[in-house]
C-alpha positions as CSV (number, residue, x, y, z in Angstrom):
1,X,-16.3,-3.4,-7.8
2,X,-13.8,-1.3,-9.0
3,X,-14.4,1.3,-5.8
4,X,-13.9,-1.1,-3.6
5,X,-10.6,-2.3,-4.7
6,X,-9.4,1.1,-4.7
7,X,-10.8,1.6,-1.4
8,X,-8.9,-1.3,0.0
9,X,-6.0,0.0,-2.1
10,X,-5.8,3.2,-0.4
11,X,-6.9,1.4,3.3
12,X,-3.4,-0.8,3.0
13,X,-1.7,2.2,2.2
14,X,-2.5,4.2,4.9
15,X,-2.2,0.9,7.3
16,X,-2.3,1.6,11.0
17,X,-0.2,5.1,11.1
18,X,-1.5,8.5,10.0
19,X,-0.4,9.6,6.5
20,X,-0.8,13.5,4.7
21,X,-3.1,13.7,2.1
22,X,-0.1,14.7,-0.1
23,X,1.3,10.9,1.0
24,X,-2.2,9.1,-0.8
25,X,-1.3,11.8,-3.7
26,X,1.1,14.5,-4.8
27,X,-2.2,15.5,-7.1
28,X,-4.6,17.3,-4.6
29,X,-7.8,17.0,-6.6
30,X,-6.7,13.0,-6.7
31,X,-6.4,13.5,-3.1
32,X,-9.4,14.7,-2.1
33,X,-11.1,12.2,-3.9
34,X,-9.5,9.3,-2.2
35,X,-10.6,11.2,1.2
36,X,-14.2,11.4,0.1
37,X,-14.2,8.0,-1.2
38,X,-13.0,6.6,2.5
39,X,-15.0,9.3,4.8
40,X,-17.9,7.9,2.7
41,X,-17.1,4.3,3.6
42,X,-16.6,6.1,7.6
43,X,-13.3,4.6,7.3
44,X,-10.8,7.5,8.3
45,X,-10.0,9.9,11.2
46,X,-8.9,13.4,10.0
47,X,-7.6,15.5,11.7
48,X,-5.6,18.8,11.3
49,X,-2.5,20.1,12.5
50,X,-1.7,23.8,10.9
51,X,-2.1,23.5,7.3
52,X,-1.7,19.7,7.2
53,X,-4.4,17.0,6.8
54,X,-3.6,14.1,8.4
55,X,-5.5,10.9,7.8
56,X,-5.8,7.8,10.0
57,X,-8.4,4.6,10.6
58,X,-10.4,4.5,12.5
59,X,-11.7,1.6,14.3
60,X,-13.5,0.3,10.9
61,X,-10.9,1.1,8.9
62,X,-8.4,-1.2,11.0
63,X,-11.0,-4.1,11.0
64,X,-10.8,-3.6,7.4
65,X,-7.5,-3.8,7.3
66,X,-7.4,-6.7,9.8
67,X,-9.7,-8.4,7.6
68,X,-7.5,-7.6,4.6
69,X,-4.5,-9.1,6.0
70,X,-5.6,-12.3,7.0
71,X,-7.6,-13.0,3.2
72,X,-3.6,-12.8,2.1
73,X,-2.4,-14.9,4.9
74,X,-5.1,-17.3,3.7
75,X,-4.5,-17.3,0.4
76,X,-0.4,-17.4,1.0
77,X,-1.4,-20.6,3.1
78,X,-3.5,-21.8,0.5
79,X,-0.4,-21.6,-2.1
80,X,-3.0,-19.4,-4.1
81,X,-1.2,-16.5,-4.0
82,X,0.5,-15.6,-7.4
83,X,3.9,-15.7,-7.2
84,X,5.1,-12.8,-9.4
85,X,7.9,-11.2,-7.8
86,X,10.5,-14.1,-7.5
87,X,10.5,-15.0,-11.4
88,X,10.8,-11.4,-12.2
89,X,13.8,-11.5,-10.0
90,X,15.4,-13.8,-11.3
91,X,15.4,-12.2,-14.7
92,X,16.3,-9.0,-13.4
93,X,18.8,-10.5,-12.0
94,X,20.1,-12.5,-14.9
95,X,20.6,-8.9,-16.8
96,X,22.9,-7.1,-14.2
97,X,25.9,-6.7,-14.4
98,X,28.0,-9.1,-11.8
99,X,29.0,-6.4,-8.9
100,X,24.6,-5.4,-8.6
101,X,23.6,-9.4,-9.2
102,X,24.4,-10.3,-5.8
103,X,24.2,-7.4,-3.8
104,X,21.6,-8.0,-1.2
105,X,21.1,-4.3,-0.8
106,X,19.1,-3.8,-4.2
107,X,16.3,-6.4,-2.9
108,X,16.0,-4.0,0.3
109,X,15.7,-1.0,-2.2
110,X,13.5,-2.8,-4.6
111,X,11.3,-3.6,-1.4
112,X,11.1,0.2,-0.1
113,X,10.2,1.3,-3.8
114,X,7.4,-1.5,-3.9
115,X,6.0,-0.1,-0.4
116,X,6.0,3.5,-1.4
117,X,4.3,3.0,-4.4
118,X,1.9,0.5,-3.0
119,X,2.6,-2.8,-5.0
């Protein structure tokens, strides 16, 4: 069970453009592992251009990930979707100091970090 999280983990990461391996992990032994976990699923393209890996999914890696996004859609309609971020705003925002509390452009940053790191 715990695979297959990771595997859909590392398949929304990746999402529908190509990413380095060095993207899925600064840790090239971690990197290679993630590879061999999705090229055993047959879930990636890879493809090399000079000394760069570059990783993409294929056609049954994007089903997966079409199949992916709609379970959240569905549970977002449902109102089963856990709603952690917006109470832990609120107390981050509660211990800022008053120029950051309503600056809209530490939500955007907040956002980009979340995305990179794959929350």
């Amino acid at each position: 069970m715990r695979e297959v999280v990771r595997l859909l983990a590392w398949v929304e990461k990746i999402g529908e453009r190509e990413a380095s391996l060095t993207e899925l992990s600064r840790n090239s032994r971690k990197a290679r592992e993630i590879l061999g976990l999705l090229e055993k699923y047959d879930l990636v393209r890879v493809r090399r251009k000079g000394r760069v890996y570059l990783i993409s999914l294929n056609e049954r890696g994007l089903e997966l990930l079409s199949l992916l996004r709609r379970a959240e859609e569905l549970l977002k309609a449902a109102g089963a979707a856990p709603a952690v971020w917006p109470p832990a705003q609120q107390a981050a925002q509660q211990s800022l100091p008053s120029f950051a509390a309503d600056n809209p452009w530490l939500a955007i940053l907040a956002e980009r970090g979340r995305a990179r790191v794959g929350v």
